[in-house]
N, C-alpha and C positions, 0 to 999 in steps of 0.2 A: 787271812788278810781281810782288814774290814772293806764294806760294800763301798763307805763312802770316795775310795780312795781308786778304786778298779780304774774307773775313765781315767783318771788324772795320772795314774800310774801308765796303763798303756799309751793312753799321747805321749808319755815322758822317755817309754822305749818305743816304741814304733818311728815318733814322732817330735814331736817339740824341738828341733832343730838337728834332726840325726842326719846322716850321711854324711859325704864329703867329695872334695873336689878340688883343685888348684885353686879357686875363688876363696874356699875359706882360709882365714888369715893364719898366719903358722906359728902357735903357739908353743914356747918352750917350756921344759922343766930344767930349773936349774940347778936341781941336783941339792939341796939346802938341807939340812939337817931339821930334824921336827925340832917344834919348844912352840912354849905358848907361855902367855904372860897373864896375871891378875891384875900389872898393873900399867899398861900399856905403854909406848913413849908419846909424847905433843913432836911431829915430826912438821909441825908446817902446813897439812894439808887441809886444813880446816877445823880440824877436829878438838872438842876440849875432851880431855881424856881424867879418868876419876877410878876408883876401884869400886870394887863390888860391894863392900861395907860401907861406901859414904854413898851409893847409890841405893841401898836397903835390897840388895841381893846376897846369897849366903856363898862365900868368898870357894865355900868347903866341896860344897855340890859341884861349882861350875868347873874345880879343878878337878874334881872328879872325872866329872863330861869329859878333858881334856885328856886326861888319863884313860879312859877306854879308847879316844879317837888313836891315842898315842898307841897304844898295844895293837891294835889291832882288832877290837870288837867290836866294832863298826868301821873296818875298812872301807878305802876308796873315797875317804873325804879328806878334802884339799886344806881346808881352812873353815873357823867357826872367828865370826866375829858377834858380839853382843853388845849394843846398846842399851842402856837405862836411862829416859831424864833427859834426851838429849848428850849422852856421854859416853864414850866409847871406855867400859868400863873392863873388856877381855876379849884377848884375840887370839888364835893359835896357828901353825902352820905344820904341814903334815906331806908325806911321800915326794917330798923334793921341791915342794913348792912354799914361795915365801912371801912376807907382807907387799914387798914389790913387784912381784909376778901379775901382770897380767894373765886371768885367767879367760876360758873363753865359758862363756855364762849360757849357751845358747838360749832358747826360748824365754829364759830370762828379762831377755830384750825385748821383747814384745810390751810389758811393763811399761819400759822406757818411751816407746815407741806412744803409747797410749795418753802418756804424760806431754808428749810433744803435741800429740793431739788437742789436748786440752789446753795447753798455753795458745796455739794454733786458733784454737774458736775463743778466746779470751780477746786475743789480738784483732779479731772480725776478719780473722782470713778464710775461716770456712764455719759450717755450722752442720750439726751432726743431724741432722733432719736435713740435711741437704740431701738429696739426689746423687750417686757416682755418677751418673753421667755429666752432671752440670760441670764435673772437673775434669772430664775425659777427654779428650779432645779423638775426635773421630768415634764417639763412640758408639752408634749407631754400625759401624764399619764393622763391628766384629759379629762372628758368627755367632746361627742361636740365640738372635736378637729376637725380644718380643716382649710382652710387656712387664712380665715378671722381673724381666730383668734391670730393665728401665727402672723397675722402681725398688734397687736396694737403694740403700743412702747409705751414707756414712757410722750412722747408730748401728743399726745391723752386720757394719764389715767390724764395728768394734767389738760386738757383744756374740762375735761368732755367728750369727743367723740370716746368711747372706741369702741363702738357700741355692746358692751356686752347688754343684756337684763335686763339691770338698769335705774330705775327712780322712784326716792325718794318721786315723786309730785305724782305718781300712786298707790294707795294702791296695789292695785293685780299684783303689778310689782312683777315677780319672782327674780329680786335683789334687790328689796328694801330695806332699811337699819333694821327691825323689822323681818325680813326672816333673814338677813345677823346674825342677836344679837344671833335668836333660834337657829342655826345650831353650831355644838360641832369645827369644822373647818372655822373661816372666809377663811381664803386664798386658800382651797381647794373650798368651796362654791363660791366663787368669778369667779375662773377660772373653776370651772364645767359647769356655765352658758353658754347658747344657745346665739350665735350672731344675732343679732336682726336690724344691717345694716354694711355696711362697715366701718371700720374705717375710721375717719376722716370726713363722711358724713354727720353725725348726732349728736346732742349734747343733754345731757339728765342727771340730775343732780343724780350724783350716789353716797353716800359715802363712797360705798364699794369698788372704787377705791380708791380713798385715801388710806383705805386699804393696798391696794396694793401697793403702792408707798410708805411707811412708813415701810413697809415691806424690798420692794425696796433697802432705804437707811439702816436699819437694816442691812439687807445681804452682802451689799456692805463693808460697815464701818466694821465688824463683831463686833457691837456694840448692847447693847438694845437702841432702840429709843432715851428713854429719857436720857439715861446717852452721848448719842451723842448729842442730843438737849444744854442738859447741856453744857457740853467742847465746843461746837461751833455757838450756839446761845443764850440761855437762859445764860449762865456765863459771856459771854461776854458782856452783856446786863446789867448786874447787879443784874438778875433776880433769887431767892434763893428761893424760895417758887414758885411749881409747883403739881398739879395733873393730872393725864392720866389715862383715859380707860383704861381696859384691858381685853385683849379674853381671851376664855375661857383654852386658852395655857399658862396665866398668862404673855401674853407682852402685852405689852405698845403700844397704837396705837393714833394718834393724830385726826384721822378725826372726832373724836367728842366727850365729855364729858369731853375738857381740861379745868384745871381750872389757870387761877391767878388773884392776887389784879388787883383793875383796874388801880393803876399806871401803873404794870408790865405789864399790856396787850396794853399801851398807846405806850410803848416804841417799838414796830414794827410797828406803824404810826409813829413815831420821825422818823425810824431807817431807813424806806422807802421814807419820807420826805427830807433826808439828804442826798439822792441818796446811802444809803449802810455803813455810817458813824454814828458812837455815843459816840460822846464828842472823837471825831476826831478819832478814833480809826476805821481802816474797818472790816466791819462784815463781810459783800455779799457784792459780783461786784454792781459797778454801773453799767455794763453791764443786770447784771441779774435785778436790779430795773427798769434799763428800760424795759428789755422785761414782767416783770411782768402788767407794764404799758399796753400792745397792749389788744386789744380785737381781739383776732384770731373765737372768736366763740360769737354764740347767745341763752341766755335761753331765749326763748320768744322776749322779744321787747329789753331786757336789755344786755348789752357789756359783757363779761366772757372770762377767760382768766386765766391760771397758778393760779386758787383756789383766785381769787380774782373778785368779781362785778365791774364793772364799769357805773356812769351815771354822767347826769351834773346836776348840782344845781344852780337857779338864784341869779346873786350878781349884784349888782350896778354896777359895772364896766364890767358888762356879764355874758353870762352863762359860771362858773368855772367846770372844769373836777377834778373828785374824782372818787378813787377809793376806792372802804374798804372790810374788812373783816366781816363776817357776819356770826352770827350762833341763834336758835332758841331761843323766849324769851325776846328778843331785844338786842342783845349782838352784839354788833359792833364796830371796829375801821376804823374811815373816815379818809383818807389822802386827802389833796385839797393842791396838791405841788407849785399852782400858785400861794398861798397866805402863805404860809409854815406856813399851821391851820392842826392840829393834833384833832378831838374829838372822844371819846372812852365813850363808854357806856355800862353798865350791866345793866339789865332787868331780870324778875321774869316772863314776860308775855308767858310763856310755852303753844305753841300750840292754841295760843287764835291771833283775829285779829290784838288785841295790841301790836303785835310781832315786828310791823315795824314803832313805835311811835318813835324812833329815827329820819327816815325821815323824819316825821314836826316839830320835833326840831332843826336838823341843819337849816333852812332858818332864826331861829331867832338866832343861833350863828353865820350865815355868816353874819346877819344885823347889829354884831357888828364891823364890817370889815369897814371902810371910802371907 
């Protein structure tokens, strides 16, 4: 197994949205017969839909892909959808699950969460060089106060390097995200924790920031999460059909156990593909898709940056930079902007190796690229 992948892979089983609890949302399988299509249907939901030949992808390969997912040699993936162009040009559905199912994406969401962010400092409700405390209210109040702590901001709870004593890859991390689920206060629990290095020095894959950043835009907006999510990302989107965690406060929190179809979860790789535009309409700055792009920080050998992975993938024409969204089970949205290739995938593979079987699927959707 290559190096680059060890962190990403263990957050993905240890971590990236694992456990469970009566809080997370209760997702069904409805039991559907596999198929997959080349040439998708226009069902209403935004999407312009085209085939793999009018998009200059090779129709032959991608039914291939579909065909191993179908047998069984790369079990435990739910669904493959594929963008070119802006065009939902292949989709398929696999172990009972179908174009309409809501799936649940976990860490996924974090992504999303990230993108709220950024419309959030677009709109002058917060600013990512801000201060947590300046949006905390009592925050002084919580233990283990001192001045490391006073000065995360917001850039840091995004880019992972809070330097809070979190790390999702560490069972016996005292912020671990299974510590975070037991305690009756996530955001009290969050900011109690002992600072474990300076901000900005250290990077450590937490999702109990997010947390707090979902929080963040909650308090800011004086909205519930998701009803902001809706009005300014998921509506806009075309996206109707959504589920969210919730603490045990009964809000809504995005950094793990989000669920939608896997169209809907395609259209924030369209949406970031398109520099901040869908079906010409702007969502997010193209200012903010770009910075979403940087790798300011390193989990391990791998790029991270504003709740988004970064690595490169080999294609005939070189190695292509991708970014995606990632959460436990095999749930992921790849964006490859150089090639304007969108694939988005749900997975079952919960907490098992097969977490990260996505990654040896895209080299044979990039090899339908000329």
């Amino acid at each position: 197994m290559s190096r680059l992948l060890l962190v990403s892979i263990a957050c993905l089983i240890s971590g990236c949205g694992g456990g469970g609890d009566s809080r997370y949302p209760d997702y069904d399988n409805p039991g559907q017969a596999p198929g997959w299509s080349l040439a998708p249907d226009s069902t209403g939901d935004g999407w312009a839909t085209s085939t793999p030949a009018a998009e200059g992808m090779d129709a032959a390969i991608l039914d291939s892909v579909f065909k191993s997912i179908g047998s069984g040699i790369f079990p435990g993936v739910d669904s493959m959808v594929v963008v070119r162009n802006q065009r939902l040009v292949a989709e398929g559905y696999f172990n009972g699950f179908g174009r309409e199912t809501v799936h649940d994406l976990r860490s996924t969401g974090k992504s999303f969460i990230s993108t709220l962010v950024g419309i959030a400092v677009e709109q002058g409700l917060l600013g990512l060089d801000d201060p947590l405390a300046q949006h905390i209210p009592d925050f002084e109040g919580h233990r283990n106060m001192d001045a490391a702590k006073r000065a995360i901001t917001l850039r840091h709870l995004i880019n992972m390097s809070s330097g809070l004593d979190c790390d999702d890859s560490v069972d016996n991390s005292p912020g671990h995200e299974e510590r975070l689920y037991d305690s009756r206060d996530w955001i009290r629990y969050m900011l109690d924790l002992r600072m474990l290095a300076e901000p900005g020095t250290q990077s450590r894959y937490c999702t109990g920031g997010v947390v707090l950043l979902g929080h963040v835009v909650s308090l800011r907006s004086g909205m519930a999460l998701d009803d902001w999510a809706q009005q300014w990302l998921l509506g806009p989107l075309n996206i109707q059909r959504s589920e969210w965690r919730r603490g045990p406060d009964g809000k809504t929190t995005g950094a793990t156990g989000f669920g939608l179809r896997p169209r809907d979860a395609a259209k924030l790789g369209a949406l970031f593909a398109n520099e901040g535009l869908w079906n010409g309409s702007r969502v997010v700055s193209e200012r903010w898709v770009r910075t979403s792009r940087e790798s300011p920080v390193s989990l391990g050998s791998q790029g991270y940056g504003y709740l988004w992975w970064k690595r490169g993938f080999a294609h005939r024409s070189g190695e292509v930079r991708v970014e995606y969204a990632a959460g436990n089970g095999g749930n992921y949205v790849f964006v490859v902007p150089s090639l304007e290739l969108v694939v988005a995938f749900t997975g079952s593979n919960y907490s098992t190796q097969r977490s990260d079987t996505p990654h040896r699927i895209m080299p044979l959707v990039l090899s339908a690229i000329p």
